[in-house]
C-alpha positions in Angstrom: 14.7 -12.7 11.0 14.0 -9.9 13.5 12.7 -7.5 11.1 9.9 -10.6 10.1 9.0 -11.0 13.7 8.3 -7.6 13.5 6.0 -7.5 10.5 4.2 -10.7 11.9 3.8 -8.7 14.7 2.3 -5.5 14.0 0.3 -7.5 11.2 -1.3 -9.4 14.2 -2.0 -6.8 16.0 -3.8 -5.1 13.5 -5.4 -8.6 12.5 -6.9 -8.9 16.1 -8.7 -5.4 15.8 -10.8 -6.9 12.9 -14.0 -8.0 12.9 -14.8 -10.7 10.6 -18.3 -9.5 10.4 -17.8 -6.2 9.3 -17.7 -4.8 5.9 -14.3 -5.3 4.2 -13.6 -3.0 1.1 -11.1 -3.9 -1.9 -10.1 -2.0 -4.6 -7.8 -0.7 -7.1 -5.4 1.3 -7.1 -3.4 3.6 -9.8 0.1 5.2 -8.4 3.4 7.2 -9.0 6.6 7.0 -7.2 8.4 10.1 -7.3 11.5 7.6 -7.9 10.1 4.6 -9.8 7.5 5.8 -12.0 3.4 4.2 -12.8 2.6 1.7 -10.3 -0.8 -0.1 -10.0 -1.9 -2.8 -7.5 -4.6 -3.2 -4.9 -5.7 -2.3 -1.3 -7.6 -3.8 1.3 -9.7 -1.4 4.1 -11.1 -2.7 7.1 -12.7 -1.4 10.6 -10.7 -1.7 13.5 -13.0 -1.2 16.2 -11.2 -2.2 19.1 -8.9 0.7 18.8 -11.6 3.4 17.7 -14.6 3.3 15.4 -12.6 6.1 13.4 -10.1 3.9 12.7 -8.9 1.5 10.0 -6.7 -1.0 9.1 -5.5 -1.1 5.5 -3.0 -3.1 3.5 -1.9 -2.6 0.1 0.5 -3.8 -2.9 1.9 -2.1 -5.6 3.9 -3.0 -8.4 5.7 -0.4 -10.4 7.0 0.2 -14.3 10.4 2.3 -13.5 11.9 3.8 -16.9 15.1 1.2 -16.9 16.8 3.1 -19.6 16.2 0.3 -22.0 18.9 -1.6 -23.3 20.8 -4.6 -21.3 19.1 -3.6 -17.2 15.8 -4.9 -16.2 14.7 -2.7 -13.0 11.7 -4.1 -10.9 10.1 -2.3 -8.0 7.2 -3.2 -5.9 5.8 -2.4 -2.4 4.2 -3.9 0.2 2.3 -1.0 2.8 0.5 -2.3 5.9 -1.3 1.0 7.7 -3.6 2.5 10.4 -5.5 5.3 9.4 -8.2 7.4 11.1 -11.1 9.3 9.7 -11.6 12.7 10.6 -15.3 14.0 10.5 -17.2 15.8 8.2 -20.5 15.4 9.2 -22.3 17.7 6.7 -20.0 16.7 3.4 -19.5 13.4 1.5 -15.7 13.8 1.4 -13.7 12.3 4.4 -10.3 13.1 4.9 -8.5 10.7 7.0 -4.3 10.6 8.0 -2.2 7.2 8.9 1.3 5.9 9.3 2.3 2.0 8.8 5.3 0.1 7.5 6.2 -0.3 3.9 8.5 -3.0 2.5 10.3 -2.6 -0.8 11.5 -4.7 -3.1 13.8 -3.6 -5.9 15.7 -5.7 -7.9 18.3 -4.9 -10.7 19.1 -7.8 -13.8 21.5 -7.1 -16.5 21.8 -9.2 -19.9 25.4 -9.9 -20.1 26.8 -11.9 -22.5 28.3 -15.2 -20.7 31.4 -14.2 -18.8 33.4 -16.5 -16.6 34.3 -13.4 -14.4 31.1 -12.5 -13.6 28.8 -15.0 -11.1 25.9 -13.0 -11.0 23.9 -10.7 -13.5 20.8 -10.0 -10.8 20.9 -8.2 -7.8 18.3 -7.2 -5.5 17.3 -5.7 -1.9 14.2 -5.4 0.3 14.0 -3.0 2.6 11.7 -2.2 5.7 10.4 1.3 6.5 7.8 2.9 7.9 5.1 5.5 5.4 3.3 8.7 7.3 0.4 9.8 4.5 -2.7 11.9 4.2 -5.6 11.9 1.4 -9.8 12.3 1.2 -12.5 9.6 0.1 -15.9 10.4 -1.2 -18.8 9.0 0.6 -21.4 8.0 -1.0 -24.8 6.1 -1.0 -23.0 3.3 -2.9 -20.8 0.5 -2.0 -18.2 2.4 -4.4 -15.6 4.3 -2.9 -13.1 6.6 -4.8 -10.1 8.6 -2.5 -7.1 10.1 -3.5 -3.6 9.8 -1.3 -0.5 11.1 -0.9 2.3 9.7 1.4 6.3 10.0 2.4 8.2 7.0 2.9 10.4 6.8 5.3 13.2 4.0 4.7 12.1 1.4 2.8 11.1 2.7 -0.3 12.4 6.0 0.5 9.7 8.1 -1.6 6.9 10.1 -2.5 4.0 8.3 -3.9 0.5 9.7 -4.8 -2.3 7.1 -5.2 -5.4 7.2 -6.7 -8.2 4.5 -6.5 -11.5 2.8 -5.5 -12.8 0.5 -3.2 -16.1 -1.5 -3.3 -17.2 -2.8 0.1 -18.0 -6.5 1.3 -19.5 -7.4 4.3 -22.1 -7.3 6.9 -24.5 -4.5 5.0 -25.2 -7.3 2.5 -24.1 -5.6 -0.5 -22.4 -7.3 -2.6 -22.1 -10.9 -1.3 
């Protein structure tokens, strides 16, 4: 219960620095866990001008594919990442390279297909874990609402890993692309 009234609130926190009125971008993303394989899943990126106009708020989810081994175990894996991040500048190139920490939950969750056994209650097993993600990766500017960026980041507790990310956002907002 602790650990949730810490999530709530850093999430409110972050929630508070946004603007309703400013552009919110959501994308895609394609990922691999050094541990658990292809993951895909999505992101949201949004200004969070009360701390700096350099910095952004960003929350993503990603479900993975980890190799099982096939036969009788079913292994599931996803993650949950809410981050800061601020943009450093480049003022005469289109790619911005920005750095971040944030917390990560993960989820991972082991089933086995036993036959019926009065010996054994349970076949399923599964823990979540909360820890916290430092990372570093580049997006390309453009005159477009479309925004591709590449990422890599360590995980620290939670899902305990190396994940690189690749994706694209498309912004919503105030601009009045889009809406």
């Amino acid at each position: 219960m602790k650990k949730l009234a810490i999530i709530l609130g850093i999430v409110g926190l972050v929630a508070t620095g946004a603007n309703p009125s400013q552009a919110v971008d959501v994308g895609g993303v394609v990922a691999w866990h050094d541990d658990f394989d292809l993951g895909i899943g999505a992101r949201g990126v949004f200004p969070v001008d009360a701390i700096s106009e350099r910095v952004s708020g960003s929350g993503e989810f990603l479900f993975f594919f980890p190799d099982d081994g096939g036969g009788s175990v079913d292994l599931t894996y996803w993650e949950i990442n809410g981050n800061l991040m601020y943009d450093f500048p480049m003022p005469s190139s289109s790619l911005n390279p920005y750095a971040g920490a944030g917390l990560n939950v993960a989820r991972v969750s082991i089933s086995l297909d036993l036959p019926d056994n009065p010996f054994i209650s349970d076949d399923s097993v599964g823990e979540t874990e909360i820890g916290l993600n430092v990372f570093g990766g580049a997006s390309l500017e453009n005159n477009s609402s479309f925004t591709p960026f590449a990422e890599g980041r360590i995980e620290l507790g939670g899902g305990e890993g190396f994940v690189l990310s690749l994706g694209a956002t498309m912004s919503f907002g105030d601009d009045g692309s889009d809406q």
